[in-house]
PAMARBA-74579 format. One record per residue (C-alpha): residue number from 1; residue in one letter; x, y, z negated. Coordinates in Angstrom, 3 decimals, decimal comma, padded with zeros to 6 digits, m for minus. Example, Ala and Ser with C-alpha at 12.3 -4.5 7.8 and 13.67 -1.06 7.14 Angstrom:
<sites>
SITE    n  res         X         Y         Z
SITE    1    A   012,300  m004,500  m007,800
SITE    2    S   013,670  m001,060  m007,140
</sites>
This chain:
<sites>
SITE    n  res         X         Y         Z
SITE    1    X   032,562   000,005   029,887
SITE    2    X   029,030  m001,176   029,474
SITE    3    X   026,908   001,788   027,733
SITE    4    X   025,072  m000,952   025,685
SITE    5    X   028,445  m001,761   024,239
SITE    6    X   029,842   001,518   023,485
SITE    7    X   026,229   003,074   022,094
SITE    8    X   026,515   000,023   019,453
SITE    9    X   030,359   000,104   018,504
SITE   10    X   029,933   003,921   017,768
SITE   11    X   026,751   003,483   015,341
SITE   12    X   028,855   000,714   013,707
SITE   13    X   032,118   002,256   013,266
SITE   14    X   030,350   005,770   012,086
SITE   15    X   028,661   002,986   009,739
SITE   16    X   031,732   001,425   008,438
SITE   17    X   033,304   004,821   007,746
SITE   18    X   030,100   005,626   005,442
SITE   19    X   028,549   008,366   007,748
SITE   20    X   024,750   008,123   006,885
SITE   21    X   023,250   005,639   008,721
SITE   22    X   020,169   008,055   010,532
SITE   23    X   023,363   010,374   011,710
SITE   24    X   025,423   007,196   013,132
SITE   25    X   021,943   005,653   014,982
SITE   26    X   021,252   009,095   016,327
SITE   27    X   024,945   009,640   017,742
SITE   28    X   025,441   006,361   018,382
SITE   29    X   022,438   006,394   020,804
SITE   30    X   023,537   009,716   021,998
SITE   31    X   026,831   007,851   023,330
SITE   32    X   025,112   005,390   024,896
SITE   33    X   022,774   007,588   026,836
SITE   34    X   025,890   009,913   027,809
SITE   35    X   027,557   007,143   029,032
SITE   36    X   024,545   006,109   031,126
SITE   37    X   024,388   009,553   032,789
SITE   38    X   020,947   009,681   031,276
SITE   39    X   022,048   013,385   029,916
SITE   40    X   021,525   014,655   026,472
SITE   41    X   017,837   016,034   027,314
SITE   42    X   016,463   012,669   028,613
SITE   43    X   018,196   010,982   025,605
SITE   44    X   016,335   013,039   022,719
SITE   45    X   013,746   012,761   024,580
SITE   46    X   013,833   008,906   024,633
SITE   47    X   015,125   008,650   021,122
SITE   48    X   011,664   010,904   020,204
SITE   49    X   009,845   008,159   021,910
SITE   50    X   011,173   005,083   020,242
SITE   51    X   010,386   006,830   017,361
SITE   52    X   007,057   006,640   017,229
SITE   53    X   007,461   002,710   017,414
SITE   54    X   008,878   002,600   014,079
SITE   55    X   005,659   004,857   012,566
SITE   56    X   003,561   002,068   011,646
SITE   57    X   005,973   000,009   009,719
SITE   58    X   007,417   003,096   008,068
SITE   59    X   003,777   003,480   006,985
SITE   60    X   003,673   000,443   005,562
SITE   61    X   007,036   000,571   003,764
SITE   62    X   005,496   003,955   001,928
SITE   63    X   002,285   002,245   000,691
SITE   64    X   003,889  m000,614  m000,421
SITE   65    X   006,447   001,638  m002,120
SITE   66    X   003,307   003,816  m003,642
SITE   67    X   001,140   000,205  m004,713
SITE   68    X   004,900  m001,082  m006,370
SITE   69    X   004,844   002,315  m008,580
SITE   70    X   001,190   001,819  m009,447
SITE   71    X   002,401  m001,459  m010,835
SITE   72    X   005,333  m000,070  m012,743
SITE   73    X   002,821   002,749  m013,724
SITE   74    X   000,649   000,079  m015,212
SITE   75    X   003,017  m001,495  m017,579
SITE   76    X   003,181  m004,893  m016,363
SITE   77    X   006,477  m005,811  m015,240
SITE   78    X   008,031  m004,181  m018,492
SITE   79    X   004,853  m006,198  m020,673
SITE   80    X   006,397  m009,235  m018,874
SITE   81    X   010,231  m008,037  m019,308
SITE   82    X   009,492  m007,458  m023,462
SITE   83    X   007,543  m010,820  m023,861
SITE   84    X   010,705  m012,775  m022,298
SITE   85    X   012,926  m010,696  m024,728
SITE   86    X   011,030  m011,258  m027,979
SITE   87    X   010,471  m014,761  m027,159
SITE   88    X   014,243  m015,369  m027,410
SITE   89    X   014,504  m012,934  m030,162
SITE   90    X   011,956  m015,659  m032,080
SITE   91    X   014,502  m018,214  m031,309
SITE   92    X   017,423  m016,515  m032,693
SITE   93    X   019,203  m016,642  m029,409
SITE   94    X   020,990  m013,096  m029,742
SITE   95    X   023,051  m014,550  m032,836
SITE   96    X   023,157  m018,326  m032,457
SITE   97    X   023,879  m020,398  m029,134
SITE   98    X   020,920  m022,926  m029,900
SITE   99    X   021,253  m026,738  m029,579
SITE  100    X   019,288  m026,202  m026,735
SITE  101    X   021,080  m024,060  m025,359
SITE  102    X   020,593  m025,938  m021,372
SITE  103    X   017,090  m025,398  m021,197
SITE  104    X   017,097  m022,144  m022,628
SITE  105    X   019,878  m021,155  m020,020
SITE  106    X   018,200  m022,967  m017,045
SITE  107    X   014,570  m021,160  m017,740
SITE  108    X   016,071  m018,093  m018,017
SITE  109    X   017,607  m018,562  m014,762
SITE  110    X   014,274  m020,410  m012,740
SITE  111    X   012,397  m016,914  m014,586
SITE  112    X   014,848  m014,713  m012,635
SITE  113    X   014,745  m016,445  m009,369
SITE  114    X   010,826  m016,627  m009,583
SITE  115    X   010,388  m012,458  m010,211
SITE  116    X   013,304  m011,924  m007,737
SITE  117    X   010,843  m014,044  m005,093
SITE  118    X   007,362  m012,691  m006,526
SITE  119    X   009,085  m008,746  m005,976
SITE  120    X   008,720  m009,598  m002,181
SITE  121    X   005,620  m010,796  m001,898
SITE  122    X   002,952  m011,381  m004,474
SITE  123    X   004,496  m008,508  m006,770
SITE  124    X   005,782  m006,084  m004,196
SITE  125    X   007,848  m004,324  m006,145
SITE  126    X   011,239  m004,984  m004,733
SITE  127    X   014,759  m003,983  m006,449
SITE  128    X   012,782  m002,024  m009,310
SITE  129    X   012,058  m004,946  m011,315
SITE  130    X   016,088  m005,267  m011,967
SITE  131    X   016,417  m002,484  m014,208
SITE  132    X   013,524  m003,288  m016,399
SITE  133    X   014,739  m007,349  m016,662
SITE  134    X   018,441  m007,063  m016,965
SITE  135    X   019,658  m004,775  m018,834
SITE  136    X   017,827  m006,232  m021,938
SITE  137    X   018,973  m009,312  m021,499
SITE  138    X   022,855  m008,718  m020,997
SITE  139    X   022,915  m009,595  m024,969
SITE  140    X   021,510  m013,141  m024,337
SITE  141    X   023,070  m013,137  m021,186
SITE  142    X   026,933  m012,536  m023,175
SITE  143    X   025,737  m015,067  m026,222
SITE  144    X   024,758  m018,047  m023,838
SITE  145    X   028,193  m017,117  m021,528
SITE  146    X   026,494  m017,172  m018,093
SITE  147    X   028,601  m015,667  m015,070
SITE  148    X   026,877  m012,475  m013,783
SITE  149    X   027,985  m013,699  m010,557
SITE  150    X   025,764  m016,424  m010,500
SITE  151    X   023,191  m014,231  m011,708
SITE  152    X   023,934  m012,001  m008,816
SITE  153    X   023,263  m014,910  m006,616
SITE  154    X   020,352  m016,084  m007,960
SITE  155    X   018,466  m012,737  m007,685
SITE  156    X   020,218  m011,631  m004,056
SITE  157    X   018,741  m015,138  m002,650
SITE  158    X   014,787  m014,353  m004,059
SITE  159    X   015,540  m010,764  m002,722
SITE  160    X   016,544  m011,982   000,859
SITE  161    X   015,476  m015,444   001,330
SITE  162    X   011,856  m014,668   000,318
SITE  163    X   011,365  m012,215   003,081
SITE  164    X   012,996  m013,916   006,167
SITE  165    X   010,856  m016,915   005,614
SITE  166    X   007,532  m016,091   003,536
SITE  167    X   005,628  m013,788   006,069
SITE  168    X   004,062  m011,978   003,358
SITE  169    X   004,695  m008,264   001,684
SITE  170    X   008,212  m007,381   002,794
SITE  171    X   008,128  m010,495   004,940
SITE  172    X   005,304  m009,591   006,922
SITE  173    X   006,947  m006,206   008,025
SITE  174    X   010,101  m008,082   008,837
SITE  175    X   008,670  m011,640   010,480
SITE  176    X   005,530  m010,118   011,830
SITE  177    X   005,861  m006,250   012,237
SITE  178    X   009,909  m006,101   013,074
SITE  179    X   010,628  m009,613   014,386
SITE  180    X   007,617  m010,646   016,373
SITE  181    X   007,072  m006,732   017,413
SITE  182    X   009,948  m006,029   018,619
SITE  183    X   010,555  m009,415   020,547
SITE  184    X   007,204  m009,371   022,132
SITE  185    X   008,193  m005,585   023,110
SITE  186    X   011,759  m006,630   025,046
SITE  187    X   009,589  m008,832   027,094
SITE  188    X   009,279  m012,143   025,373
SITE  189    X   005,471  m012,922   024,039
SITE  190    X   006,117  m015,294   020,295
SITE  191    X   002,660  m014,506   018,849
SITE  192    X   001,756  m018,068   019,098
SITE  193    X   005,411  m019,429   017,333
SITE  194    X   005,060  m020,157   014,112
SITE  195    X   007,467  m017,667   012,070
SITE  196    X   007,673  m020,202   009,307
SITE  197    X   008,724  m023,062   010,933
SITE  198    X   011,409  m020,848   013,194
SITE  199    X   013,005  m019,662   010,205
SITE  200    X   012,751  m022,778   008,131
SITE  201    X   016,226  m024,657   009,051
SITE  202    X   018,082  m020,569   008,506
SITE  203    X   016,049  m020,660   005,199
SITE  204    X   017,295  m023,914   004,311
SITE  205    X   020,893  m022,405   004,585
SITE  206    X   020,007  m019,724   001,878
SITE  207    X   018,788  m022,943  m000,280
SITE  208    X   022,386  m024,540   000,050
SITE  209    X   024,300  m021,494  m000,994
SITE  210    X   022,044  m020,907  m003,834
SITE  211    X   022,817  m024,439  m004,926
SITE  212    X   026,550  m024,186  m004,612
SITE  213    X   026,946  m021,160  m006,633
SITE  214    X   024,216  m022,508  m008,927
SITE  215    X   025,762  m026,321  m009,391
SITE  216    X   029,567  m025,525  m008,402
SITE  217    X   031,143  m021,940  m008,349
SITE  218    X   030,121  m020,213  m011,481
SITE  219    X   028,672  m023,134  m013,916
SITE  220    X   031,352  m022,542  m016,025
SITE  221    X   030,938  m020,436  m018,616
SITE  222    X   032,148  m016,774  m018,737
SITE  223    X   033,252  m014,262  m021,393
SITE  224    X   031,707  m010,920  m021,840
SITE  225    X   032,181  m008,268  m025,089
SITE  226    X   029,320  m007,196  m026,377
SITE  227    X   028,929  m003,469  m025,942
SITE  228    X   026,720  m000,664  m027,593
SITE  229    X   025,324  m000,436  m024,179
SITE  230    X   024,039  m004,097  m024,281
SITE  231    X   022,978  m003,508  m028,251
SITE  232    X   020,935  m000,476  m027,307
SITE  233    X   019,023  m002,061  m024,188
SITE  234    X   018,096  m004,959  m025,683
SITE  235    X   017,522  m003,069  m029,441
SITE  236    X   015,291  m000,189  m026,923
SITE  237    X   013,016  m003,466  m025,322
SITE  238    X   012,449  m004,896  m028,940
SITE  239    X   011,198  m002,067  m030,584
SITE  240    X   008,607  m000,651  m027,354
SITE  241    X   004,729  m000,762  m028,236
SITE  242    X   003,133  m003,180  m026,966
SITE  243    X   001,393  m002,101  m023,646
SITE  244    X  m002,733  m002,286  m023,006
SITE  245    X  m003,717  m005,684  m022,091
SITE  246    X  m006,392  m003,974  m020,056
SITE  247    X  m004,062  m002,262  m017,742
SITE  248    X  m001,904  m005,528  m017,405
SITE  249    X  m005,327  m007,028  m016,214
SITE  250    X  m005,996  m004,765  m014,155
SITE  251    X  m002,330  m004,855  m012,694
SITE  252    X  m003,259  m008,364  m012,048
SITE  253    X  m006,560  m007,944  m010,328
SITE  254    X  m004,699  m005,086  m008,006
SITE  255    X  m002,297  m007,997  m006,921
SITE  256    X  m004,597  m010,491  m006,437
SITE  257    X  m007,141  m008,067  m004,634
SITE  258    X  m003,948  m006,755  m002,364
SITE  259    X  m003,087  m010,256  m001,463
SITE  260    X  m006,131  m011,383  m000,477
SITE  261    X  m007,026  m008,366   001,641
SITE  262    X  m003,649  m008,684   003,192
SITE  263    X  m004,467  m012,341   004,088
SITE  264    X  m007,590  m011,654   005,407
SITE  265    X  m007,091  m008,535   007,518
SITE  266    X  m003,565  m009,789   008,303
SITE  267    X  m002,546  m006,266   007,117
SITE  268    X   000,574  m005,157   004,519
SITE  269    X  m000,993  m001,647   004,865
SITE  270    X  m004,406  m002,473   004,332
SITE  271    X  m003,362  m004,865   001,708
SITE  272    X  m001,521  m001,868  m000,258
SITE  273    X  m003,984   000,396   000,273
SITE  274    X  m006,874  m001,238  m001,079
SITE  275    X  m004,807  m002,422  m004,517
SITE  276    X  m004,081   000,755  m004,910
SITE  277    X  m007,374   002,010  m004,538
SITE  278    X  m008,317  m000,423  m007,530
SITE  279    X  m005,706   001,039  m009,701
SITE  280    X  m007,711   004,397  m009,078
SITE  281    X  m011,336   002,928  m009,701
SITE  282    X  m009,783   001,573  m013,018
SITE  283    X  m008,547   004,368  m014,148
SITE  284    X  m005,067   002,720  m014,923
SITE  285    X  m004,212   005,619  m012,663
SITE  286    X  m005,705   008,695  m013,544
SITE  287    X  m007,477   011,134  m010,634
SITE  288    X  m004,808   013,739  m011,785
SITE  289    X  m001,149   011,335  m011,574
SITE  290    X  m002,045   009,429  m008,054
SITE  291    X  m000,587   012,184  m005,674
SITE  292    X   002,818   012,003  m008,290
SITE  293    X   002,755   008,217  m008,467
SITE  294    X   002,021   008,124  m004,696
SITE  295    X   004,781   010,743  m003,923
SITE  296    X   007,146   008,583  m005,829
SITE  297    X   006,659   005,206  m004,269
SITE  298    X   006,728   006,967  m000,918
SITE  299    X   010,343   008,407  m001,894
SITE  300    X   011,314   005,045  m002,980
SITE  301    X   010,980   003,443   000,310
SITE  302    X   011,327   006,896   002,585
SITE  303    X   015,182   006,703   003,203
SITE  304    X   014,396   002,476   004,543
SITE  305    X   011,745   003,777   006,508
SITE  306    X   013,579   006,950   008,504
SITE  307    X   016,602   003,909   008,806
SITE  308    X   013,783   002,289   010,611
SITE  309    X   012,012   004,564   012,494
SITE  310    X   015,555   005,757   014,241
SITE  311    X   016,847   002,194   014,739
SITE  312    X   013,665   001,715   017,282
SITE  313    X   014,585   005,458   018,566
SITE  314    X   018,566   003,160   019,481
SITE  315    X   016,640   000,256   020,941
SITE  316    X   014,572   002,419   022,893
SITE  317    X   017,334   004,616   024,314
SITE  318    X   019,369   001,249   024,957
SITE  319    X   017,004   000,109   027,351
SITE  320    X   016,737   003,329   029,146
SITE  321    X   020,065   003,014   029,830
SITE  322    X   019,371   000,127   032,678
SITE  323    X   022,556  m001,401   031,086
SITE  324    X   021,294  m004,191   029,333
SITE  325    X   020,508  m006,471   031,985
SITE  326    X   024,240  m006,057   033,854
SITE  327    X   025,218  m006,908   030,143
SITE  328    X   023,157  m009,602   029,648
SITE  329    X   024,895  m011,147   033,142
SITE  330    X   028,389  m010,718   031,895
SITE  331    X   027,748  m012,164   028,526
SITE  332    X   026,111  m015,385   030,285
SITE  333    X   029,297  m015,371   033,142
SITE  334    X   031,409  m015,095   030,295
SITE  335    X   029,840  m018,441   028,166
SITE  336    X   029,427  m020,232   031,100
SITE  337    X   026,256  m021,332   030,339
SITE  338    X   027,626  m022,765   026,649
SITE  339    X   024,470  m022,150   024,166
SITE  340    X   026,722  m022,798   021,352
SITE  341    X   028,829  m020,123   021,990
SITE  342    X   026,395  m017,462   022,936
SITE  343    X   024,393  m018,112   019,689
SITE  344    X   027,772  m017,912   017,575
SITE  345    X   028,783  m014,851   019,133
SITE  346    X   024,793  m013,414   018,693
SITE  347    X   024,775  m014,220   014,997
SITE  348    X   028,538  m012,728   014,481
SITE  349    X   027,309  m009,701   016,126
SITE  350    X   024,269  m009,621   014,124
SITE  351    X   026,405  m009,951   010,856
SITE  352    X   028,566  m006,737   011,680
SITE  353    X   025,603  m004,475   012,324
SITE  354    X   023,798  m005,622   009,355
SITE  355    X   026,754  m005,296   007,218
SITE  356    X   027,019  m001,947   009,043
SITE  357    X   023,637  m000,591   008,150
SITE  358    X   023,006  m001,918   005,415
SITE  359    X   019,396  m003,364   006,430
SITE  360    X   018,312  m006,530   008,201
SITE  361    X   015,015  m004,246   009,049
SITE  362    X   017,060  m001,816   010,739
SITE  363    X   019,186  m004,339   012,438
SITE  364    X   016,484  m006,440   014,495
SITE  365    X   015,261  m003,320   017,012
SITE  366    X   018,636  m002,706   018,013
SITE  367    X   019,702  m006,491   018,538
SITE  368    X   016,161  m007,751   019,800
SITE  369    X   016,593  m005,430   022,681
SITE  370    X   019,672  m006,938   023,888
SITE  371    X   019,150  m010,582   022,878
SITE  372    X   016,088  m011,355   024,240
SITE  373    X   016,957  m010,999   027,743
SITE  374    X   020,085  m013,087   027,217
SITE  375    X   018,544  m015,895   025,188
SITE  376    X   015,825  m015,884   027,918
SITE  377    X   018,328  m016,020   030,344
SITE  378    X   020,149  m019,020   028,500
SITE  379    X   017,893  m021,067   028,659
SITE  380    X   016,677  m020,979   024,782
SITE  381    X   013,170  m021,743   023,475
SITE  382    X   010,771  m018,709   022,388
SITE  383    X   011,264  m020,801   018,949
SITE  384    X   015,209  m020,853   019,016
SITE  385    X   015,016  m016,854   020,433
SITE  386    X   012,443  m015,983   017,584
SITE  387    X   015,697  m017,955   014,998
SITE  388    X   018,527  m016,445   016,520
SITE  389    X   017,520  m012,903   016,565
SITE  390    X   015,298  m013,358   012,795
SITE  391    X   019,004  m015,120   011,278
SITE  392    X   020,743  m012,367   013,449
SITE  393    X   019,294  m009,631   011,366
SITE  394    X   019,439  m011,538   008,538
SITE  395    X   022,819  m012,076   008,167
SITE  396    X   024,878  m009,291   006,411
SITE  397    X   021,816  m008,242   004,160
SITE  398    X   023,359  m010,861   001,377
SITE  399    X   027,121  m009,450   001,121
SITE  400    X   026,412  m005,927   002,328
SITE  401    X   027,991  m003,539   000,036
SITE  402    X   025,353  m000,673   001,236
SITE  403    X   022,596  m003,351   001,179
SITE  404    X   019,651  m003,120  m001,655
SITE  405    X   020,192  m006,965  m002,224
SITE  406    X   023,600  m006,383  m003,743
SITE  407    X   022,888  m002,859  m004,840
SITE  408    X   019,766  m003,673  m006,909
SITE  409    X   021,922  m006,719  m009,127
SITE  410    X   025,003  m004,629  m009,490
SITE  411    X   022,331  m002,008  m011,136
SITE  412    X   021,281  m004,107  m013,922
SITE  413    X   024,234  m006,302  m014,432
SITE  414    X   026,477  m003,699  m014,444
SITE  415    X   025,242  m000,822  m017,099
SITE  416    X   027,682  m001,854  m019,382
SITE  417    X   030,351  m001,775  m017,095
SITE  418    X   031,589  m005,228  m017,117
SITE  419    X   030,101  m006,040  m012,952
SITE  420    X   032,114  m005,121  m010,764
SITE  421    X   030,106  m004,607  m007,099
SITE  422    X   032,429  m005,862  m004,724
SITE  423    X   034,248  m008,406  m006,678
SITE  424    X   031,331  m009,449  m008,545
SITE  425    X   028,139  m009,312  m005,995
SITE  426    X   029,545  m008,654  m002,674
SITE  427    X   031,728  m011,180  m002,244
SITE  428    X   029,982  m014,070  m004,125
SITE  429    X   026,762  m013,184  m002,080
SITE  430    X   028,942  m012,885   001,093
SITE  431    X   030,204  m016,226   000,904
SITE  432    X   027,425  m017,789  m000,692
SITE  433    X   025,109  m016,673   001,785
SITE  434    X   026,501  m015,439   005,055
SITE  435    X   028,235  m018,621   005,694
SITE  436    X   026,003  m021,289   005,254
SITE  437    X   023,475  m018,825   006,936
SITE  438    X   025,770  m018,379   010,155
SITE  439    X   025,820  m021,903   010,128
SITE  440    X   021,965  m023,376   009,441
SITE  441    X   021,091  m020,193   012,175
SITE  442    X   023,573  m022,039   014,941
SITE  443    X   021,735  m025,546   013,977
SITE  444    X   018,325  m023,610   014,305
SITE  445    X   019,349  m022,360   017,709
SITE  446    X   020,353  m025,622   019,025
SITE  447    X   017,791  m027,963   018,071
SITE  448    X   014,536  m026,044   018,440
</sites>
């Protein structure tokens, strides 16, 4: 059997079966270079190689993880979180469902879906906004009768949708560092396709499932009980101090400084560094805290990163293999030259290792080595390859049990105990998502 094959069904099945996901890329590539009589010393010392293509987005993953605590640090995001809270408190909505109760419900739920976008990109502070939001609202939340599952949904599509279409913050290390890298790398130059309007029609799929769950699945109203868990969050967010206004301006300026660096030197890293450098020169953090507020963003994002660096340490040892083009053949023999199918079958694949992992940004080194040559080989566009592979690594990250875009909701909507993950976010972000993904991603593939 093809040593492409087997490297990849052993780093998904030691997946599956919850072996850390570092351990099951490492043997996993160790099978696959075994197989290909490369012998265990020219593996490691492949897999050592491809590591060092993963160093610069790693890098980037730990200052944006340092530059999201300096926000957090600041006060900001929970300044925003208590304003929300005792603006509904002012209109009585944690004892009385309102006469206007629609807009109340529908603004609460545009807010959500616009931080849940804004903590890829603008405010890169990914899942750590959810525990600061959420749990203070569950009260209003229970009063108004809104399905967590829908709020699941709403905050799982800003999460993932944001960053496979937007190529900024987390979006530019997955479009531009991951995507474009690592497709340019297998032998295919996309530096002149236009990410955006590649992953535009898979976006658009994203859009649809949102509107389903938003319009048709779980617009019914749901019951919760009220728990001293739900009293004491929401009680705990009332009665907080009010934060400085001057480090919430400053917080501001950092952003805005961070995004336009990032813009201008096309650079995440850069960006990071720079608005973190302005939290320094303010003083919002002190000389004395910035090695323990940049030691904790850096272990925020360090297990992500290590998940990254060894997935291009796979790809790497999967093309030293000399099995991927004899693989590539087959697959095309076996299609017969049907796009359709082969793009099916590439997204399908794509789902399993991302539901695998647990990260799309792990998932596209391992699959971009593979599909490139056979979408090249198929006939399909630079455009449709860059769409395939991008939706490829996409899929699974909505539905994923080990995935931070179902972990991060369950977190907040569930520390009261009434969310359960699987039945509550998994599923509903599996089905919402992963299907009409699969299925805008096969459209995408055909017509561009």
């Amino acid at each position: 059997m093809n040593a492409v094959v087997i490297a990849v069904f052993v780093m998904l099945a030691l997946s599956l079966a919850r072996v850390h996901v570092v351990l099951s890329l490492l043997l996993g590539a160790l099978a696959g270079g075994l197989m290909a009589g490369l012998g265990l010393a020219e593996t490691m010392k492949v897999f050592q190689t491809g590591l060092a293509n993963g160093a610069q987005i790693a890098l980037s993953y730990a200052m944006l993880g340092a530059f999201a605590v300096a926000i957090a640090h600041s006060g900001l995001p929970q300044t925003l979180a208590n304003a929300v809270i005792r603006r509904l408190d002012a209109n009585h909505v944690r004892d009385n469902v309102p006469g206007r109760i629609g807009s109340i419900k529908w603004g609460l739920l545009l807010a959500l879906l616009a931080m849940s976008i804004m903590s890829q990109n603008l405010i890169p502070i990914h899942i750590a906004f959810i525990p600061l939001i959420i749990p203070p609202l569950l009260l209003v939340f229970n009063r108004m009768q809104i399905d967590r599952r829908l709020l699941a949904c709403v905050m799982t599509f800003g999460l993932v949708t944001t960053y496979m279409w937007l190529p900024y913050g987390f979006g530019e290390i997955f479009l531009k560092q991951i995507l474009v890298g690592n497709i340019n790398k297998s032998g295919l130059n996309v530096d002149n396709v236009n990410v955006i309007h590649a992953m535009t029609i898979p976006a658009l799929g994203m859009v649809a499932g949102l509107l389903i769950a938003v319009f048709f699945s779980y617009r019914r109203p749901r019951t919760y009980q009220n728990t001293s868990a739900d009293v004491a969050a929401n009680h705990q967010a009332m009665v907080q101090p009010k934060m400085s206004a001057y480090r919430s301006w400053v917080a501001l300026a950092a952003i805005v400084v961070s995004f336009v660096v990032q813009l201008w030197a096309d650079s995440l890293l850069l960006g990071a560094m720079v608005g973190f450098a302005v939290f320094m020169a303010a003083g919002v953090v002190r000389w004395g805290e910035a090695d323990t507020v940049f030691n904790n963003g850096v272990k925020m994002m360090a297990m992500i990163g290590f998940i990254m660096i060894a997935a291009q340490g796979f790809a790497e040892v999967m093309k030293a293999t000399g099995q991927i083009e004899p693989l590539v053949k087959a697959s095309a023999d076996m299609f017969a030259g049907s796009k359709g199918m082969a793009a099916f079958v590439m997204l399908l694949v794509g789902l399993l290792v991302t539901m695998g992992i647990g990260s799309s940004f792990s998932t596209l080194p391992i699959i971009a080595a593979i599909y490139v040559p056979l979408c090249v080989g198929m006939g399909f566009s630079p455009m449709a390859t860059l769409a395939i592979i991008g939706t490829a690594g996409a899929l699974g990250d909505a539905g994923s049990p080990a995935s931070d875009s179902t972990l991060g909701p369950t977190a907040g909507l569930n520390v009261d105990g009434q969310h359960d993950h699987m039945r509550d976010t998994v599923i509903p972000t599996f089905l919402h998502y992963n299907l009409p993904l699969m299925v805008s991603g096969w459209i995408a593939a055909m017509v561009l």
